[in-house]
C-alpha positions in Angstrom: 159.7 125.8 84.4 157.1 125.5 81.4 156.1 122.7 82.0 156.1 123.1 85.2 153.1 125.9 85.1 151.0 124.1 82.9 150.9 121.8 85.3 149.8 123.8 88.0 147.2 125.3 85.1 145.5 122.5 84.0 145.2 121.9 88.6 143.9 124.7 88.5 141.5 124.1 85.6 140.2 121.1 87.1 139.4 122.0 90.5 137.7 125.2 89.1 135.7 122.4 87.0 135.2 120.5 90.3 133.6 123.7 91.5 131.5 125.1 89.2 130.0 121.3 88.9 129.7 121.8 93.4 128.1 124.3 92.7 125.6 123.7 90.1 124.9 120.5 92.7 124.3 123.2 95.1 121.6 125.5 93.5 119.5 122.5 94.0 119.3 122.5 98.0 116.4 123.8 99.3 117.2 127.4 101.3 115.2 128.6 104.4 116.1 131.9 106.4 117.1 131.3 109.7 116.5 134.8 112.1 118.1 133.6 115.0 121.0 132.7 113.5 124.6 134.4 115.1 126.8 135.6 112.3 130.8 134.8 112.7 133.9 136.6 112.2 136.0 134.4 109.9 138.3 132.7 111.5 136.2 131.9 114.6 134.5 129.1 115.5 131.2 128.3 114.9 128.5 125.8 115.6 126.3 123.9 112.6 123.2 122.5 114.1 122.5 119.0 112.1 118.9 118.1 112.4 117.8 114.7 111.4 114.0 114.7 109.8 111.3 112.6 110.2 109.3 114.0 107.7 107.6 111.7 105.9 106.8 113.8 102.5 107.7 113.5 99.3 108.3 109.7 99.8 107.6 106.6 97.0 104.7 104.1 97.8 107.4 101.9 99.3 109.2 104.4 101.8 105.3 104.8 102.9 105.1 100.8 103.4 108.5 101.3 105.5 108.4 104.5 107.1 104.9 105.3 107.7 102.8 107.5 105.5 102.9 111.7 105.8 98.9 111.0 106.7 99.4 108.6 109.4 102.0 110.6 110.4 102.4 114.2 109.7 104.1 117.0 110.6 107.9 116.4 111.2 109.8 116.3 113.9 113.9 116.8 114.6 114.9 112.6 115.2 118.3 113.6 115.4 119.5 116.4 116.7 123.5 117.2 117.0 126.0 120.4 117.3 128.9 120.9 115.5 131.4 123.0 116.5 134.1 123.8 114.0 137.1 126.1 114.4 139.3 127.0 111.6 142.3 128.1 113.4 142.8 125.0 114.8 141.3 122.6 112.1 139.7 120.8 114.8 135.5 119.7 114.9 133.8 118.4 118.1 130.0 117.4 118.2 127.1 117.5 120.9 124.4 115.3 120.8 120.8 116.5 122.4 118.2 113.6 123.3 115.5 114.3 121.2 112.6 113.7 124.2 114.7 116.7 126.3 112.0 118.0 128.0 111.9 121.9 127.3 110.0 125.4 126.9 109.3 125.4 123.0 110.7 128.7 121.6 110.1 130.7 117.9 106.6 129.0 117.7 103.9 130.5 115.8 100.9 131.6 117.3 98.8 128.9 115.2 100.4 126.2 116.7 98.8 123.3 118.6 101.7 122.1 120.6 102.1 122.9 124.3 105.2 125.0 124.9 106.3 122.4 127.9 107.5 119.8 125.4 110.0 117.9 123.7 112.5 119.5 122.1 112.1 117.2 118.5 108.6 119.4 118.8 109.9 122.7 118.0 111.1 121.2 114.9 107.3 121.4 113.4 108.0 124.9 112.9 110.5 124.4 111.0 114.5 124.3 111.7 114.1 128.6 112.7 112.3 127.4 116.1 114.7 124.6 116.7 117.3 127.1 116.6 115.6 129.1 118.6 115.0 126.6 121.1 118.2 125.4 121.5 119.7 128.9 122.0 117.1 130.0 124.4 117.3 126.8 126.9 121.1 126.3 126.6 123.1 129.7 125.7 124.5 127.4 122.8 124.9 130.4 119.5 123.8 128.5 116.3 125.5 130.0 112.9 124.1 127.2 110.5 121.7 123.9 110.5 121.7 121.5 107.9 118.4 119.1 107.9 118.4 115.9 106.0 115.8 113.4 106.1 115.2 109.7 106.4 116.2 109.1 102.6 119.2 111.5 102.5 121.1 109.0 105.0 119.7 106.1 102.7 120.8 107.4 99.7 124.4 108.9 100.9 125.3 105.2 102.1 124.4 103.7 98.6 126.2 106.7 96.5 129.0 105.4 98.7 129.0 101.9 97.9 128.0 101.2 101.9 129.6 101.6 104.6 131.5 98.9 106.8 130.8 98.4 110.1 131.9 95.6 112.9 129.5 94.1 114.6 130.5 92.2 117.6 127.1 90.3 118.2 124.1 89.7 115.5 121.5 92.2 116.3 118.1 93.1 115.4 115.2 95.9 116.6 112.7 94.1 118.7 109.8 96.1 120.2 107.0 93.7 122.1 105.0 97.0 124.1 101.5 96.3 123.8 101.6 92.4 123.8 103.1 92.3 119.8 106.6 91.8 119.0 107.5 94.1 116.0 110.8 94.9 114.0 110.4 98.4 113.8 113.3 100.0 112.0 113.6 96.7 110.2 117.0 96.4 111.6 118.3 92.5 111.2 122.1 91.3 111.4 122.2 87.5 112.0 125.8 87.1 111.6 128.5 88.7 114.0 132.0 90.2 112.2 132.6 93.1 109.5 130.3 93.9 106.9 129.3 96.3 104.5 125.8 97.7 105.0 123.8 99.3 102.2 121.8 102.5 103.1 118.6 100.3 104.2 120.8 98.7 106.4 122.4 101.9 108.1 119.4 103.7 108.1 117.9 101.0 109.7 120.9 101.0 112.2 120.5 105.0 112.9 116.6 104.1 113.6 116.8 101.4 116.2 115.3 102.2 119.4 114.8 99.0 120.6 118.2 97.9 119.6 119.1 93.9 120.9 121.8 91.6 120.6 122.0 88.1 120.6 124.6 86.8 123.1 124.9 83.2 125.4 122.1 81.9 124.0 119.3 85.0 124.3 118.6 88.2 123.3 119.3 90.7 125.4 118.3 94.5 125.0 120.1 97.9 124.9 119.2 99.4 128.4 120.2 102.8 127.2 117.6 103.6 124.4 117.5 106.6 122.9 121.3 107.3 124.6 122.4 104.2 123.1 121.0 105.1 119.4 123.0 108.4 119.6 126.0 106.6 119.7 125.2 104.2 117.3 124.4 107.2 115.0 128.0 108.8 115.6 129.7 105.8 114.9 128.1 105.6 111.6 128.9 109.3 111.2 132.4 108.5 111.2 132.0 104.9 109.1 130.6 107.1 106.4 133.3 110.1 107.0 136.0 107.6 106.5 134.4 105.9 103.5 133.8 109.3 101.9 137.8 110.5 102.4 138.7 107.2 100.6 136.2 107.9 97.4 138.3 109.6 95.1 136.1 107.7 92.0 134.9 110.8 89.9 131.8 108.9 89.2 130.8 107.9 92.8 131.2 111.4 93.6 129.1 112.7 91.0 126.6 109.9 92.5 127.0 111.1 95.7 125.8 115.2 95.2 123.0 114.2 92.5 121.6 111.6 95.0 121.4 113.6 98.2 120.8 117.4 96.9 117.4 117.0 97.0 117.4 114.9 100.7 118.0 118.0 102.7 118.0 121.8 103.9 120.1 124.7 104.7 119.7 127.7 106.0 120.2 130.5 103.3 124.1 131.8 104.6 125.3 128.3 104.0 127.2 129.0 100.6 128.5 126.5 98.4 131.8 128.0 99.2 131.7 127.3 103.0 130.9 124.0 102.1 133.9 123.4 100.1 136.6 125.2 102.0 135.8 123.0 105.3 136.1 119.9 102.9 139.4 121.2 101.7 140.4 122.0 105.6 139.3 119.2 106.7 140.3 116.6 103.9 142.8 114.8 106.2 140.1 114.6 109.7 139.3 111.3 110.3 135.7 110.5 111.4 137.1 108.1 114.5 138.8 111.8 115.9 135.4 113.8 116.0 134.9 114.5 119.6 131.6 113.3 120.9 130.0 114.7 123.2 126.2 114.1 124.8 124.0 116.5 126.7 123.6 114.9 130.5 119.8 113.4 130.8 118.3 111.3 133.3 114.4 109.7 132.1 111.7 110.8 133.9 107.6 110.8 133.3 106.2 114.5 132.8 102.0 114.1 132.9 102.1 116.9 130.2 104.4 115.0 127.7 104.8 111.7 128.6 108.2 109.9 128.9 110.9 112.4 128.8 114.7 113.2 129.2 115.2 115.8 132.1 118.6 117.5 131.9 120.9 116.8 135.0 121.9 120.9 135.8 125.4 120.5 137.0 126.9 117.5 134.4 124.8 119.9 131.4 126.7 123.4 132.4 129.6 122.0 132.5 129.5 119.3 129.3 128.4 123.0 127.5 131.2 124.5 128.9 133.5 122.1 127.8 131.7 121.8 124.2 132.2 125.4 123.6 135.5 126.3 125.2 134.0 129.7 126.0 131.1 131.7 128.0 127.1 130.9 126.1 125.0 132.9 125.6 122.1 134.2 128.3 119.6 131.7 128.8 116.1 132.7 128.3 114.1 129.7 129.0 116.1 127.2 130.6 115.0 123.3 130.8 111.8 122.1 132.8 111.9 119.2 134.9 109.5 116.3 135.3 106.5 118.6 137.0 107.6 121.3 134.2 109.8 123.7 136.4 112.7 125.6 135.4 115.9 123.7 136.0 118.9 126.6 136.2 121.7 125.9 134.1 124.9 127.9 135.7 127.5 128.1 132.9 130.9 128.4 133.9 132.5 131.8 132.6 136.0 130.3 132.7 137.3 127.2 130.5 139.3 125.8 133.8 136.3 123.9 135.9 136.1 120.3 135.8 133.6 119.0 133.4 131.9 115.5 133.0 133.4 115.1 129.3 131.3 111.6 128.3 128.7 109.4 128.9 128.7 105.5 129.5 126.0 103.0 129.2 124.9 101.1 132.1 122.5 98.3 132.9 118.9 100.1 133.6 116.7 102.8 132.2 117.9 106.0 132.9 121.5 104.8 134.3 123.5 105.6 131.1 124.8 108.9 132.3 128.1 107.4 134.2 130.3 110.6 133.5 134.1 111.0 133.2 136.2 113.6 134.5 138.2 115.9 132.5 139.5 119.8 132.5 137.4 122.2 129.7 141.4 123.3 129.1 142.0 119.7 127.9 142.4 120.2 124.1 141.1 116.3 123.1 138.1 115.2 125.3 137.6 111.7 125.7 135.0 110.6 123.7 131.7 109.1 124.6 131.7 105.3 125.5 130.9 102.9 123.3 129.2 99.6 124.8 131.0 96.1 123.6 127.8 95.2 121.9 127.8 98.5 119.5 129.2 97.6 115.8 132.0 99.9 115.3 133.6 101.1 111.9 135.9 98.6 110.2 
């Protein structure tokens, strides 16, 4: 029996150690307040906005070379922009994905600002995360208790504290763009060889970038149709490539690489505590990356003369994909999504959890086409997830 509780008191000791050093990691994260945010009863679920940053300060002379510089391109806007929705009592996690050129009525913008409020929703981002919140709460009824932003380096760095990340890749690929008569590599994505291999943070960051993703089968290379659809999905399967990497890293010393290197890569919102951080790690030690839920917000493209090319939400497939993401009545919609001539599209959210939803999305062969939805009951408790095209690299 002695020995017995020493044991358990030198456990004890070390995962109070773990801790403290979690938290110590933690006082470095940059804080912002976040007045829109909907506070939670423990217990019930919530939903963690994740914003990928295209911010280009604070980088090195050679981040500049690769990404652009903050003068030739300031300002920052939300490249990535997903949902999580995490509920404790059942130890389960789903995400939503939003296009980032949803064409929307900007909300929380200062009175400064330069930006029409018929825009993009990656535009509200320029405000900072608050407006994005508010954005996203006031066009979709979708209650935000948390975001997280991380920029272009914080992926980079992540996938090098983990030793890479392995991914399958079916076909060689590369990111091709030839508008305006020149042919560039603009991500700097470049795969030559088809099979499993372990990418480095250039690499998947590279990967996560494509827009003008290509790969080389019967002799030619053909292109993604789906564009930004199709880099959402390539950006969730590396989500759960670097999940499933991260569960197997028990090395004390990756680890320690892995906090130091990305603490100063993003944001949080100031009610994100190191403890909620480390309780949903401990919940959630056993979830697998490959059994996140993925969902995507209905779009079809379109060409506003405001804003250029756009996503316009499809009303019926959106209310019901929200429905099914949330599992329960949004909130009132305040400003819901323009169309192409910037009218208000009405979004009609089911109150009930038993209407048949379009649960996910699948590729197709031209512009605008990769919205192909599947059937499935909001009551279902494991939505299919989203389709992935043969030509995607999956985890391996």
């Amino acid at each position: 029996m002695r020995a017995a509780i020493a044991l358990v008191v030198v456990l004890l000791l070390l995962f109070a150690a773990g801790y403290g050093y979690f938290q110590y990691q933690w006082s470095k994260v940059a804080s912002s307040p976040c007045t829109t945010c909907v506070a939670v009863p423990a217990g019930q679920p919530y939903n963690v906005l994740l914003i990928g940053s295209d911010s280009r300060a604070g980088e090195t002379a050679a981040q500049a070379q690769e990404f652009g510089s903050a003068a030739s391109t300031s300002g920052q806007r939300s490249d990535t922009i997903k949902i999580v929705r995490v509920d404790p009592a059942t130890g389960t996690a789903s995400s939503l994905s939003i296009p980032r050129d949803t064409y929307v009525t900007l909300s929380g913008m200062p009175a400064s600002t330069q930006l029409d409020s018929h825009n993009k929703i990656n535009a509200a981002f320029d405000a900072g995360p608050d407006a994005l919140v508010r954005t996203i709460e006031s066009t979709f009824g979708i209650p935000i208790s948390h975001f997280i932003s991380i920029d272009f380096f914080g992926l980079q760095d992540a996938v090098d504290a983990l030793g890479g990340i392995n991914m399958d890749f079916p076909y060689p690929v590369r990111d091709q763009d030839c508008s305006g008569g020149v042919c560039n590599n603009n991500s700097g994505l470049n795969v030559p060889t088809a099979g499993c291999q372990t990418l480095n943070g250039t690499e998947a960051l590279a990967l996560s970038r494509s827009r003008y993703f290509q790969y080389y089968a019967n002799g030619q290379w053909i292109s993604d149709p789906t564009s930004d659809i199709g880099r959402i999905q390539r950006q969730n399967l590396i989500i759960s490539a670097a999940q499933d990497k991260a569960k197997s890293t028990y090395n004390p010393l990756r680890l320690n690489s892995l906090f130091s290197s990305v603490v100063h890569d993003f944001s949080k919102d100031d009610a994100l505590s190191a403890g909620d951080l480390f309780s949903l790690a401990e919940r959630y030690h056993a979830f697998s990356g490959s059994n996140l839920a993925s969902y995507l917000l209905p779009t079809t493209g379109a060409t506003s003369a405001a804003a250029g090319d756009v996503e316009v939400v499809q009303p019926t497939e959106a209310s019901a994909v929200i429905a099914q993401f949330l599992g329960s009545s949004a909130q009132p919609i305040v400003t819901p999504p323009l169309n192409a001539y910037g009218d208000p599209i009405a979004l009609e959210l089911p109150a009930t959890t038993t209407t048949q939803v379009p649960a996910s999305a699948t590729p197709a062969t031209s512009p605008g086409a990769g919205r192909a939805l599947l059937t499935a009951s909001v009551s279902t408790p494991a939505p299919a997830p989203l389709s992935i095209p043969p030509y995607d690299p999956r985890p391996c």
